[in-house]
N, CA, C and O atoms as a GROMACS GRO file, in nm:
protein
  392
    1UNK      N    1  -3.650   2.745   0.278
    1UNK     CA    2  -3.738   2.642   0.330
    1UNK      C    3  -3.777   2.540   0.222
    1UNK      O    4  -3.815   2.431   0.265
    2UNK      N    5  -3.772   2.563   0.053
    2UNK     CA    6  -3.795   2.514  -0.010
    2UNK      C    7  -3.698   2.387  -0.022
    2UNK      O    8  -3.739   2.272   0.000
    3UNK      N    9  -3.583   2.413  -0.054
    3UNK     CA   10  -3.491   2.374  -0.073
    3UNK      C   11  -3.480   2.249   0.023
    3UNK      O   12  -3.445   2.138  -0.016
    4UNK      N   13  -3.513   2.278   0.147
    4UNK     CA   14  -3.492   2.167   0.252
    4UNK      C   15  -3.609   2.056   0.244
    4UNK      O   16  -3.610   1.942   0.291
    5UNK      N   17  -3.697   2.117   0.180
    5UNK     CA   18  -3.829   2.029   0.155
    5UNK      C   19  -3.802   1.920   0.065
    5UNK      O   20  -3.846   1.806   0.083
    6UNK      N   21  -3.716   1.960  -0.052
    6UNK     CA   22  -3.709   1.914  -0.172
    6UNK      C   23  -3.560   1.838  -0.162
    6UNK      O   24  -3.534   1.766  -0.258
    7UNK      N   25  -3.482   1.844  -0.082
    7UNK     CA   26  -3.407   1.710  -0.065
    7UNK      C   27  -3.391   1.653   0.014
    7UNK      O   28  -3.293   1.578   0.011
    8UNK      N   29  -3.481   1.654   0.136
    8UNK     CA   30  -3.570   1.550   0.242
    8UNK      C   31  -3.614   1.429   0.117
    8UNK      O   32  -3.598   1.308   0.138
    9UNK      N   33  -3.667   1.481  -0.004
    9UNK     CA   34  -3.750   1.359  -0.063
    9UNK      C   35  -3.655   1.266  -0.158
    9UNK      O   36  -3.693   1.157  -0.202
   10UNK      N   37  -3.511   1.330  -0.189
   10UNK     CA   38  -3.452   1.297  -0.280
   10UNK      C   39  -3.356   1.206  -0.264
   10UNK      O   40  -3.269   1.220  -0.178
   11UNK      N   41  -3.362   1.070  -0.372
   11UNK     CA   42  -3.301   0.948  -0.324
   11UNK      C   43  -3.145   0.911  -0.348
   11UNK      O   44  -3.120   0.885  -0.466
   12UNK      N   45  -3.049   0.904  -0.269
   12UNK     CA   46  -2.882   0.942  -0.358
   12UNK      C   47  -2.846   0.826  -0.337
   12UNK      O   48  -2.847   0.759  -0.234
   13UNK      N   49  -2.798   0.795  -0.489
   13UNK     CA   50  -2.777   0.621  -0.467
   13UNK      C   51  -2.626   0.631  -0.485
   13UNK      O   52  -2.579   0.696  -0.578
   14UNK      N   53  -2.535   0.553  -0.375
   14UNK     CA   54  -2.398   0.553  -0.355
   14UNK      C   55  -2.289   0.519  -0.451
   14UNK      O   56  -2.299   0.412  -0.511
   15UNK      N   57  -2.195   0.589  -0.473
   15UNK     CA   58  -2.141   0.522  -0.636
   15UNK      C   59  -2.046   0.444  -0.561
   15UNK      O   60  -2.004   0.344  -0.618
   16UNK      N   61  -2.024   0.458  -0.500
   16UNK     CA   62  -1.889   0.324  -0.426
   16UNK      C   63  -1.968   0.211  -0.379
   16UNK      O   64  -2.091   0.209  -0.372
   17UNK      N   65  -1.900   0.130  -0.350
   17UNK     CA   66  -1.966   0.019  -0.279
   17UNK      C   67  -1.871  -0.062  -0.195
   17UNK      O   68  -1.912  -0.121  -0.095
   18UNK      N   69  -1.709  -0.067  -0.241
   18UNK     CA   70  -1.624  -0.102  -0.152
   18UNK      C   71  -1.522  -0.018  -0.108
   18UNK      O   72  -1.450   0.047  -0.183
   19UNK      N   73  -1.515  -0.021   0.021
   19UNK     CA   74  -1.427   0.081   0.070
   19UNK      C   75  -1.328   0.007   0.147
   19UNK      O   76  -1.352  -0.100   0.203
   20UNK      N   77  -1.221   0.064   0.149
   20UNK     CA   78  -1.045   0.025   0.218
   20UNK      C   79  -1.122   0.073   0.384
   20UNK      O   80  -1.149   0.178   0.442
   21UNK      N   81  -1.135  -0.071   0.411
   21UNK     CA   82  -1.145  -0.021   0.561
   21UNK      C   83  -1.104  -0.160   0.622
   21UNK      O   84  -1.084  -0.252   0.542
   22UNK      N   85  -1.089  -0.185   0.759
   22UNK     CA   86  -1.014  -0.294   0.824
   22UNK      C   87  -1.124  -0.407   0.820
   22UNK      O   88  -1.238  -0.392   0.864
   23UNK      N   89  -1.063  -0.546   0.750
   23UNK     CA   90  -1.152  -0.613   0.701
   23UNK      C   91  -1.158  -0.666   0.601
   23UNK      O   92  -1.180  -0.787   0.593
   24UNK      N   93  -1.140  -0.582   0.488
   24UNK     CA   94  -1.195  -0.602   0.305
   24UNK      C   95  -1.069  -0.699   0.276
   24UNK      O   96  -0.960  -0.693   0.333
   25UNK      N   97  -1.100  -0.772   0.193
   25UNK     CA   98  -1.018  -0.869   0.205
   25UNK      C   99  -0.973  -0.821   0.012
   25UNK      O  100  -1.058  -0.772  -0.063
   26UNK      N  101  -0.878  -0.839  -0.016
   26UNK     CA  102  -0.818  -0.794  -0.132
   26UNK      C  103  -0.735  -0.865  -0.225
   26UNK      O  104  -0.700  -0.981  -0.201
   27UNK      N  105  -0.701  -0.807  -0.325
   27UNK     CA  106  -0.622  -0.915  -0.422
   27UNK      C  107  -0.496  -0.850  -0.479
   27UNK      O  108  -0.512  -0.779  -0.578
   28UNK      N  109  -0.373  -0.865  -0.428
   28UNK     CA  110  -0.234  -0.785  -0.442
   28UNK      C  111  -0.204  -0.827  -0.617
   28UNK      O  112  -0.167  -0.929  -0.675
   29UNK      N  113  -0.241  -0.685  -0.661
   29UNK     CA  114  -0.162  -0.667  -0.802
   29UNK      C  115  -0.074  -0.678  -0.891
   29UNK      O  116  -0.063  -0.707  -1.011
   30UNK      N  117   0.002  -0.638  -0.780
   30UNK     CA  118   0.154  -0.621  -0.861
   30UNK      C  119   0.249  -0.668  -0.753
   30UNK      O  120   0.221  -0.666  -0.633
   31UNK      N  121   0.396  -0.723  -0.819
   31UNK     CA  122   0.479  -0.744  -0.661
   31UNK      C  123   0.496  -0.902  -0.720
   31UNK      O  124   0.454  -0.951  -0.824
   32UNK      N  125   0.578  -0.962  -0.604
   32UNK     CA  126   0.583  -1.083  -0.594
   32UNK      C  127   0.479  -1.179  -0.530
   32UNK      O  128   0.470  -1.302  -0.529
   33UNK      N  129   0.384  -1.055  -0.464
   33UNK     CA  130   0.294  -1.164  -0.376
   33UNK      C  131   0.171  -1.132  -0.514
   33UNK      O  132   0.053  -1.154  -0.488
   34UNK      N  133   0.202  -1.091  -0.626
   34UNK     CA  134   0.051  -1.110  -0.736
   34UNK      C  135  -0.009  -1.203  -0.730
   34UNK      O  136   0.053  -1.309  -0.721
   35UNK      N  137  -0.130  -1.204  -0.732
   35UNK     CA  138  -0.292  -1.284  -0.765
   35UNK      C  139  -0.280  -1.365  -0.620
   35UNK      O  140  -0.347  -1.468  -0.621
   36UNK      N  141  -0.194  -1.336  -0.471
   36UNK     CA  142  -0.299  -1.361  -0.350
   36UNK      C  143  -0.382  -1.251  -0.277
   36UNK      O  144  -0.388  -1.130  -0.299
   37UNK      N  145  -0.451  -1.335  -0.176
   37UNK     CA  146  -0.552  -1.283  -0.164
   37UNK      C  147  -0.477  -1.241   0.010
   37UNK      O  148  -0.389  -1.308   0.064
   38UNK      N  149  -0.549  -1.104   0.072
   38UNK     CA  150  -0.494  -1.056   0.183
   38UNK      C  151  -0.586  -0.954   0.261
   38UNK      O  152  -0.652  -0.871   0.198
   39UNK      N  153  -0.588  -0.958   0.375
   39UNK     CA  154  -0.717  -0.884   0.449
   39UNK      C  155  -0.637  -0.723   0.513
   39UNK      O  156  -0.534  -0.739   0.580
   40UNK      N  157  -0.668  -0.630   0.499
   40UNK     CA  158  -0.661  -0.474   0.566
   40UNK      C  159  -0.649  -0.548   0.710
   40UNK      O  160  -0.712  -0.647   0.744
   41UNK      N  161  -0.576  -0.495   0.766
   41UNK     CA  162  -0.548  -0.516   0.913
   41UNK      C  163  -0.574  -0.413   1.010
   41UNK      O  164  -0.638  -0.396   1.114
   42UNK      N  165  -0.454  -0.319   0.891
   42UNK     CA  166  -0.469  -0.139   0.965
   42UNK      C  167  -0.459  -0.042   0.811
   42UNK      O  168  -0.434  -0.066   0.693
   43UNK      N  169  -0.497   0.081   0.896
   43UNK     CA  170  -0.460   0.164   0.772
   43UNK      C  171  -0.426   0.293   0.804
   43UNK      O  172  -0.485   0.389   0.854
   44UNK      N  173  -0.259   0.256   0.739
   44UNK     CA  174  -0.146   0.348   0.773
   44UNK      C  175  -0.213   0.528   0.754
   44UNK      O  176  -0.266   0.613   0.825
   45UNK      N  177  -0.171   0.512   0.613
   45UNK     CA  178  -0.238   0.669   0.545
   45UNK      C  179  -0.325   0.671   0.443
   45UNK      O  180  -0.405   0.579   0.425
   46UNK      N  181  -0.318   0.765   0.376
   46UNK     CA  182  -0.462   0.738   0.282
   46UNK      C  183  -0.394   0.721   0.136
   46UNK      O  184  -0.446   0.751   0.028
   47UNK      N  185  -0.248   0.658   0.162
   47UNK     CA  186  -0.165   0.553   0.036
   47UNK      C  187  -0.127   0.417   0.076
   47UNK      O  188  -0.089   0.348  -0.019
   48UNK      N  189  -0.127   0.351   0.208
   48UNK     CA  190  -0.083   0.259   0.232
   48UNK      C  191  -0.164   0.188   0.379
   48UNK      O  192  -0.204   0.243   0.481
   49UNK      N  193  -0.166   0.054   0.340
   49UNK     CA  194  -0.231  -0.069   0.457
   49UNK      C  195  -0.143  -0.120   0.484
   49UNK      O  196  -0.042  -0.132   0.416
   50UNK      N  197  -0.165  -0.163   0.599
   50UNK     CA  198  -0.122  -0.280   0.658
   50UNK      C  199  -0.183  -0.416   0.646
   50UNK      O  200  -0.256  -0.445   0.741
   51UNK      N  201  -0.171  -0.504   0.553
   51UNK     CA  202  -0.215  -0.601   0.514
   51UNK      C  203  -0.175  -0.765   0.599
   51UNK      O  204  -0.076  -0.778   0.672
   52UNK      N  205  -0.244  -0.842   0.578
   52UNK     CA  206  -0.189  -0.993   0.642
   52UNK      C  207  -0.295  -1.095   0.569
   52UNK      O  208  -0.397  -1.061   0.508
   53UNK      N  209  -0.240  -1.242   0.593
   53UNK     CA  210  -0.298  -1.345   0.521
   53UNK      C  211  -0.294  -1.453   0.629
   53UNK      O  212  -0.223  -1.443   0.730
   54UNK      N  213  -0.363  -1.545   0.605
   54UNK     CA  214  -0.370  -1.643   0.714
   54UNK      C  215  -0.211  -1.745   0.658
   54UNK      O  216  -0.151  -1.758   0.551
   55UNK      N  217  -0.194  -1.801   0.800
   55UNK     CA  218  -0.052  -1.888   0.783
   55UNK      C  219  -0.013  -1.935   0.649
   55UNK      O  220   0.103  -1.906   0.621
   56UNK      N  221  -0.096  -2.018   0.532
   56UNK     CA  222  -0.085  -2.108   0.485
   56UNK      C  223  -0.062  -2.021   0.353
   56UNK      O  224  -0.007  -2.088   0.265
   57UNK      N  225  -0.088  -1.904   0.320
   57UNK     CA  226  -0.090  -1.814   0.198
   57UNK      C  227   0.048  -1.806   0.136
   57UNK      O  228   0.078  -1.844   0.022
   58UNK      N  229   0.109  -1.765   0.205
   58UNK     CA  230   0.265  -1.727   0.163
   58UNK      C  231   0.298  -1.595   0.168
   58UNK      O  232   0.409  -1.553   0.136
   59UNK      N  233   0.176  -1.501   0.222
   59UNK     CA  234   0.205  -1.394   0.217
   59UNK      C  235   0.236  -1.326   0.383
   59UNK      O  236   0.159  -1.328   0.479
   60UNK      N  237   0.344  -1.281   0.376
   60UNK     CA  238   0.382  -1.222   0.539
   60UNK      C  239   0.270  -1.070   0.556
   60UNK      O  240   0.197  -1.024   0.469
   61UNK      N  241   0.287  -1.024   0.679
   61UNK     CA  242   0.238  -0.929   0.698
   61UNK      C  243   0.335  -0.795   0.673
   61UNK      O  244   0.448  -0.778   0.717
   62UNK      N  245   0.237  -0.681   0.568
   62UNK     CA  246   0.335  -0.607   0.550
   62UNK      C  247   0.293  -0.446   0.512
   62UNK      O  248   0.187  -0.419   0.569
   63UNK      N  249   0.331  -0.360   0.453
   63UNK     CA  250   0.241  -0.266   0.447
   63UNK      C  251   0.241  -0.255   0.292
   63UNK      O  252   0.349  -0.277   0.236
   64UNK      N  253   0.164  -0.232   0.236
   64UNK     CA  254   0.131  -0.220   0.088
   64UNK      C  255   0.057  -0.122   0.034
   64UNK      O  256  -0.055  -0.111   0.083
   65UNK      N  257   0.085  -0.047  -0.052
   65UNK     CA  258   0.037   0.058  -0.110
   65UNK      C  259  -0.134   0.049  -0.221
   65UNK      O  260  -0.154  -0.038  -0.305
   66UNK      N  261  -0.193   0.119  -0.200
   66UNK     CA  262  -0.327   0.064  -0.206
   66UNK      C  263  -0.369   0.080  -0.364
   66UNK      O  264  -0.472   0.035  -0.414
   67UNK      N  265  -0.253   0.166  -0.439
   67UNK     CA  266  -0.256   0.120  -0.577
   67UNK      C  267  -0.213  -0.007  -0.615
   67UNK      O  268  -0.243  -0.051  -0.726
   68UNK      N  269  -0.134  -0.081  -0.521
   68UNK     CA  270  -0.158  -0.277  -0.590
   68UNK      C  271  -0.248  -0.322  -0.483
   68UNK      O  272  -0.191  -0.388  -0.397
   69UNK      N  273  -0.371  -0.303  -0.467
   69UNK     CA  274  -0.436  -0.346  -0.425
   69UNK      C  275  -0.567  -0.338  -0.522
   69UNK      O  276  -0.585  -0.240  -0.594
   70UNK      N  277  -0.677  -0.474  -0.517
   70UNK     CA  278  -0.796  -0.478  -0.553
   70UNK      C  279  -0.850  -0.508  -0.468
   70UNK      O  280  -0.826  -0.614  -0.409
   71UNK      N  281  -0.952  -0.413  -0.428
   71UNK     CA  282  -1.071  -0.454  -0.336
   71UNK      C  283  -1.185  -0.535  -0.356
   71UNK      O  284  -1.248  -0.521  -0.461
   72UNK      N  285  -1.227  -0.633  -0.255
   72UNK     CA  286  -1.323  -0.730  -0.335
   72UNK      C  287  -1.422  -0.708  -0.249
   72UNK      O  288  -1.406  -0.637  -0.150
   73UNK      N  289  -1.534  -0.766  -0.278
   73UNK     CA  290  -1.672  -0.757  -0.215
   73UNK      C  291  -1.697  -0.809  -0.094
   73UNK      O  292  -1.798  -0.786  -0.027
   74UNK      N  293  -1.558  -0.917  -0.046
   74UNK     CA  294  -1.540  -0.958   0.069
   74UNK      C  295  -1.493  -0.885   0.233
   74UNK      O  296  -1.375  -0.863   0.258
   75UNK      N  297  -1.598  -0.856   0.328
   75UNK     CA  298  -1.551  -0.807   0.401
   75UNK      C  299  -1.578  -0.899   0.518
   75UNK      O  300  -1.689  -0.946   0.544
   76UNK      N  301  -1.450  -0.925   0.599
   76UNK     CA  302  -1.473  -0.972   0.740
   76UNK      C  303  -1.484  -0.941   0.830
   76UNK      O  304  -1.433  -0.829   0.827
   77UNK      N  305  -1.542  -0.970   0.993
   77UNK     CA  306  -1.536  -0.901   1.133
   77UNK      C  307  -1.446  -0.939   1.168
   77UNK      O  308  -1.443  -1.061   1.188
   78UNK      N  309  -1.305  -0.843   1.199
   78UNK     CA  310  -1.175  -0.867   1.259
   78UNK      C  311  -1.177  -0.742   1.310
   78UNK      O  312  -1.248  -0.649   1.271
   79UNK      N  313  -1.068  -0.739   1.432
   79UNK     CA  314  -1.051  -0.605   1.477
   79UNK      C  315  -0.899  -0.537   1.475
   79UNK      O  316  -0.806  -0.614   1.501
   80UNK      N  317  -0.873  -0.419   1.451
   80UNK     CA  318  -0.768  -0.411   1.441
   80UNK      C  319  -0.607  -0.428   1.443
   80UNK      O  320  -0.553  -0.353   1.524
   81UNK      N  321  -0.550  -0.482   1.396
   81UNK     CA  322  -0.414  -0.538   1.415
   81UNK      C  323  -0.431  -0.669   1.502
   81UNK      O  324  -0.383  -0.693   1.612
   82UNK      N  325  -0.507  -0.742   1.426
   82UNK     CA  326  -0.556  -0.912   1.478
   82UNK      C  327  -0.436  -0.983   1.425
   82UNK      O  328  -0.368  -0.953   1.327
   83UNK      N  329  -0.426  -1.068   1.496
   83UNK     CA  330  -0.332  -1.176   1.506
   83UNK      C  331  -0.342  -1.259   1.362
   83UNK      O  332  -0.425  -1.225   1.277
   84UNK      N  333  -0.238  -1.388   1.338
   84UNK     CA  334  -0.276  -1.462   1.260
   84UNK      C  335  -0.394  -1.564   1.252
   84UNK      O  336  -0.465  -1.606   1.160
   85UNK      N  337  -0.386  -1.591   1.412
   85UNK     CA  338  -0.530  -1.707   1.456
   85UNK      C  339  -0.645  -1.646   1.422
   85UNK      O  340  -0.734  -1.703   1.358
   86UNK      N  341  -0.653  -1.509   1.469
   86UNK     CA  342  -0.747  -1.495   1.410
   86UNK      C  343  -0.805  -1.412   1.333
   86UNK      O  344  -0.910  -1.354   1.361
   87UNK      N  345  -0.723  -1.394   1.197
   87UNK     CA  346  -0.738  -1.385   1.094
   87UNK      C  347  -0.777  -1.470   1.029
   87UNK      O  348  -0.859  -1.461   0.937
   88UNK      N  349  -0.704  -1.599   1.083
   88UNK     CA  350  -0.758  -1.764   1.024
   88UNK      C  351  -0.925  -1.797   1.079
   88UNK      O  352  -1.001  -1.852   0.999
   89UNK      N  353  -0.959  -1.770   1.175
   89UNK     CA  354  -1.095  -1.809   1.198
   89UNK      C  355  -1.171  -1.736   1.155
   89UNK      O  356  -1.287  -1.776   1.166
   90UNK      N  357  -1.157  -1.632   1.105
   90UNK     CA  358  -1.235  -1.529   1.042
   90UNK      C  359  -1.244  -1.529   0.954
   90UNK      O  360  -1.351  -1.486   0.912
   91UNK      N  361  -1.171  -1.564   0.883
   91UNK     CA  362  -1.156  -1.671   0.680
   91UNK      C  363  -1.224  -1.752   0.731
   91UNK      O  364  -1.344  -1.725   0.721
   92UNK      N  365  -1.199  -1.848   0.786
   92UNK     CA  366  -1.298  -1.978   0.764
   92UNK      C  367  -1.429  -1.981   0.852
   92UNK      O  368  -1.497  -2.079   0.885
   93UNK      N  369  -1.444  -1.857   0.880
   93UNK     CA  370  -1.611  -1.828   0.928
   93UNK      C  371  -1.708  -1.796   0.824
   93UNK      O  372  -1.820  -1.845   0.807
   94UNK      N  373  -1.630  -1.679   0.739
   94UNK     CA  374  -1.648  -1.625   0.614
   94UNK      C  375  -1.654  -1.726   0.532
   94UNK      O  376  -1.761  -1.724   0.472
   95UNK      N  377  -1.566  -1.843   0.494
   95UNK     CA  378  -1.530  -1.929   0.348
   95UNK      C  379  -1.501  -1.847   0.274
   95UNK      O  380  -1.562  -1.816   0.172
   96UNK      N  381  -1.388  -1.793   0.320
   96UNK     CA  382  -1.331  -1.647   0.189
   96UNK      C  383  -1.270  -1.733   0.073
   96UNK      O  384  -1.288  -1.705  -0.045
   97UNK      N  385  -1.184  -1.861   0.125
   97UNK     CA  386  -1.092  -1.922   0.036
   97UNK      C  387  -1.144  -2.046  -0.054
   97UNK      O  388  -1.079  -2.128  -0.118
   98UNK      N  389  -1.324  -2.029  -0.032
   98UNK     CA  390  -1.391  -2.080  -0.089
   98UNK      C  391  -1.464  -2.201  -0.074
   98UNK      O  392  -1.540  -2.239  -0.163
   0.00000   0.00000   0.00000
């Protein structure tokens, strides 16, 4: 009974803060598509996304392994395996591209 008393009060502060989930918009590492930027679409397994970029990027839609991936603080409301349109209105709802 003690025990339950005593971490009812206790405060756990989260060590992550960004997580690979459909949305997070990211920055491809390594590869030919290095230093663009690309949003989680889907997520294959717990090594690889399905990534996409709006028309104008250069980057096709594809699946990418989540060690060349950087996750950024950017997350958008899209829903799963969204189109290009609107992937594009969802960037420029956000101002992801600045």
């Amino acid at each position: 009974p003690l025990e339950h008393s005593v971490r009812k009060h206790l405060r756990v502060k989260m060590t992550f803060t960004r997580f690979a989930e459909i949305g997070r918009v990211c920055l491809v590492n390594y590869g030919p598509d290095t230093g663009k930027l690309c949003t989680i679409i889907d997520i294959l397994d717990h090594n690889k996304a399905l990534v996409d970029a709006p028309a104008g990027s250069g980057l096709r839609r594809q699946l990418i392994p989540f060690k060349r991936l950087n996750l950024t603080d950017i997350k958008i409301n899209i829903g799963r395996n969204s189109r290009k349109a609107t992937l594009a209105k969802a960037y420029a709802a956000a101002d992801v591209s600045g």
